[in-house]
C-alpha positions as CSV (number, residue, x, y, z in Angstrom):
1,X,108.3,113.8,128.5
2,X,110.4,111.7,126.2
3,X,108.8,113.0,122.8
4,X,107.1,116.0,121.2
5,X,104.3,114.1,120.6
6,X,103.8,113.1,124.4
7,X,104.0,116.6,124.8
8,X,101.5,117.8,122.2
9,X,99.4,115.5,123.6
10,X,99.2,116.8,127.3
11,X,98.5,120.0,125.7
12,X,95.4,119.1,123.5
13,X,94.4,117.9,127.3
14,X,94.9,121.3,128.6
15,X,92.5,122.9,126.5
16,X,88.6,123.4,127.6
17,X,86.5,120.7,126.4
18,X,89.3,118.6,124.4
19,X,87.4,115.2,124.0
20,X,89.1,113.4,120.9
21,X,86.9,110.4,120.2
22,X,90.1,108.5,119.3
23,X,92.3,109.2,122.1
24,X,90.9,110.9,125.0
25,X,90.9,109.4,128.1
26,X,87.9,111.5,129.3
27,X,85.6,110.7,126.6
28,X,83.2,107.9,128.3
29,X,82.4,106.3,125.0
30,X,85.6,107.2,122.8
31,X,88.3,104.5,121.5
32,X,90.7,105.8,124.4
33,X,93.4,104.9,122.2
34,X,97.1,104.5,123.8
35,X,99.0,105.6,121.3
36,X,102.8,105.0,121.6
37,X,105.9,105.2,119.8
38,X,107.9,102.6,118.6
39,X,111.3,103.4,116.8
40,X,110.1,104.7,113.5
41,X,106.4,103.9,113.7
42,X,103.4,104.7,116.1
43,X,101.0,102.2,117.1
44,X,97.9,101.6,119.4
45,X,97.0,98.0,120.9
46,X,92.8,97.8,121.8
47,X,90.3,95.7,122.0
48,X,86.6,97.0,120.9
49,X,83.4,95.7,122.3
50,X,79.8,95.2,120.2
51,X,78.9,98.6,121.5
52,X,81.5,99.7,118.5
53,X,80.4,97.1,115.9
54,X,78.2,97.0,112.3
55,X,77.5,93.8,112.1
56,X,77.4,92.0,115.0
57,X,81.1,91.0,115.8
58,X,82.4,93.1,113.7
59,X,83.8,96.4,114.1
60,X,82.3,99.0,112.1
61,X,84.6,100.2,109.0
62,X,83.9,103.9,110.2
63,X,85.4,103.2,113.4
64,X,88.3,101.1,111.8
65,X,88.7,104.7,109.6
66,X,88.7,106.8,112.7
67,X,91.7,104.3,114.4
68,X,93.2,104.9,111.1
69,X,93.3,108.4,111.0
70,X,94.3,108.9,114.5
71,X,97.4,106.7,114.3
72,X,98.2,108.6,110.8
73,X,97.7,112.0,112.6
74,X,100.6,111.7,115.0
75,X,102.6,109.4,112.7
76,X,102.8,112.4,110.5
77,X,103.3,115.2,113.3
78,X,106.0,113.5,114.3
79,X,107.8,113.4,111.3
80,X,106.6,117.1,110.2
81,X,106.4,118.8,113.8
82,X,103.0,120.7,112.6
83,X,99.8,119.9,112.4
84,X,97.8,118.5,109.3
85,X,94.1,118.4,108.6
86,X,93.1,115.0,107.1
87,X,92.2,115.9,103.5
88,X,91.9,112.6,101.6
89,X,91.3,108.7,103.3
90,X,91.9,105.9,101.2
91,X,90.6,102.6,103.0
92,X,91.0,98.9,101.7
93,X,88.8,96.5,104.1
94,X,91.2,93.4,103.7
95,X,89.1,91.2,106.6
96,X,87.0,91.2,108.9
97,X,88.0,92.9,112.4
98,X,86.0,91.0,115.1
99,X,85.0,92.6,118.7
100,X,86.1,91.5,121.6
101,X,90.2,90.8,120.1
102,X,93.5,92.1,120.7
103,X,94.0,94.2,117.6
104,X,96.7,96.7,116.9
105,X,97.1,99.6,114.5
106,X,100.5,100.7,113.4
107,X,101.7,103.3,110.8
108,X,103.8,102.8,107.9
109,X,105.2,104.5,105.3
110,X,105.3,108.4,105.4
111,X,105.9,110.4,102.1
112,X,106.4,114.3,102.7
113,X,105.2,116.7,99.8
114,X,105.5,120.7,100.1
115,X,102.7,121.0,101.8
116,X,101.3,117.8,102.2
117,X,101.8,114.7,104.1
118,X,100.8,110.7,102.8
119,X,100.5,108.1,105.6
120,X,99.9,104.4,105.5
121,X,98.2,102.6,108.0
122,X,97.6,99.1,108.9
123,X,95.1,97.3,111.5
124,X,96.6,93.9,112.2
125,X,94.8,90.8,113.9
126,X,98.2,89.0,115.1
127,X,100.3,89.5,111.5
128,X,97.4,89.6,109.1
129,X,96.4,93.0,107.5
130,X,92.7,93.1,107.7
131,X,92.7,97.0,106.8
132,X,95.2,99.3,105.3
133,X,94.7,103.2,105.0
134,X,96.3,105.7,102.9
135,X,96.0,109.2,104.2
136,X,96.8,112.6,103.2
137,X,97.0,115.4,105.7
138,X,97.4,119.4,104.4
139,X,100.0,120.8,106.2
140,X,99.0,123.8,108.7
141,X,100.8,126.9,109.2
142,X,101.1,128.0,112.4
143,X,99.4,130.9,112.5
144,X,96.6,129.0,111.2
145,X,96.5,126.6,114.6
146,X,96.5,130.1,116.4
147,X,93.7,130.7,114.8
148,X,92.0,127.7,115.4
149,X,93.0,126.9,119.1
150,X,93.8,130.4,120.6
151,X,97.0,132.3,121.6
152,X,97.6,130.6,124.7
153,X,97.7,127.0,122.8
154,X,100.0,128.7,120.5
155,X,102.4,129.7,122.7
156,X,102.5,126.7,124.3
157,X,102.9,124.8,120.9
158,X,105.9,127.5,119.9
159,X,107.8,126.4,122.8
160,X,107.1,122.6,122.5
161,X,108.6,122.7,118.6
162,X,111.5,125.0,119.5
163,X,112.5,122.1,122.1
164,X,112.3,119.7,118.9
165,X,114.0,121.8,115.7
């Protein structure tokens, strides 16, 4: 593992029923988004079919929002090492994302608060911006995401921070 976000990412997988509709490679009609680093950014190359469109050719803005959120989501974990809760999503719909391209999302700027992270994303056909996102995530403590995913998770996600602080 070269990152703790690889890492965090093999453990969502561990869990019992993990399915991300973004990301997860076992979810038959999910994005299956391959998101990887690169430097100071995270991005995800895809290409969406009709079965993901509005109108016809285009991709839906709700799934452009999901792709959004998902590349913000590690984007900020990585710069935070916790998890955040997407409390706010700010979406300008720029042009027109048609099926059946090469598209890529990548994150932008990241502005830490206290408690709260911002996140800028950016869905690009070749170098044009067709949508730009603004995200805000509330910062988790830790005992909250043993709350929420158990005390096994937890553990796990202890250990995979230590190896990063």
């Amino acid at each position: 593992m070269n990152n703790i976000c690889e890492e965090l990412r093999v453990l969502f997988k561990s869990i019992e029923g993990y399915n991300c509709f973004a990301c997860s490679p076992n979810n038959e009609i999910g994005l299956n988004l391959n998101i990887v680093q690169e430097k100071d950014h995270f991005t995800a190359s895809f290409v969406l079919g009709n079965l993901y469109s509005g109108f016809p050719g285009i991709i839906h803005g709700g799934i452009q929002a999901t792709i959004i959120d998902e590349i913000g989501f590690w984007a900020m974990f990585e710069e935070v090492k916790t998890m955040g809760f997407t409390t706010g999503l700010n979406i300008e719909y720029l042009n027109k994302l048609e099926t059946d391209k090469e598209l890529k999302a990548v994150s932008r700027d990241i502005l830490i608060n206290k408690d709260e992270t911002e996140v800028t994303v950016e869905i690009l056909d070749g170098s044009k911006v067709c949508t730009l996102g603004k995200l805000k995530y509330k910062l988790i403590k830790d005992n909250v995401i043993k709350r929420y995913f158990g005390d096994s998770f937890y553990k796990s996600f202890l250990e995979i921070k230590k190896k990063y602080d």
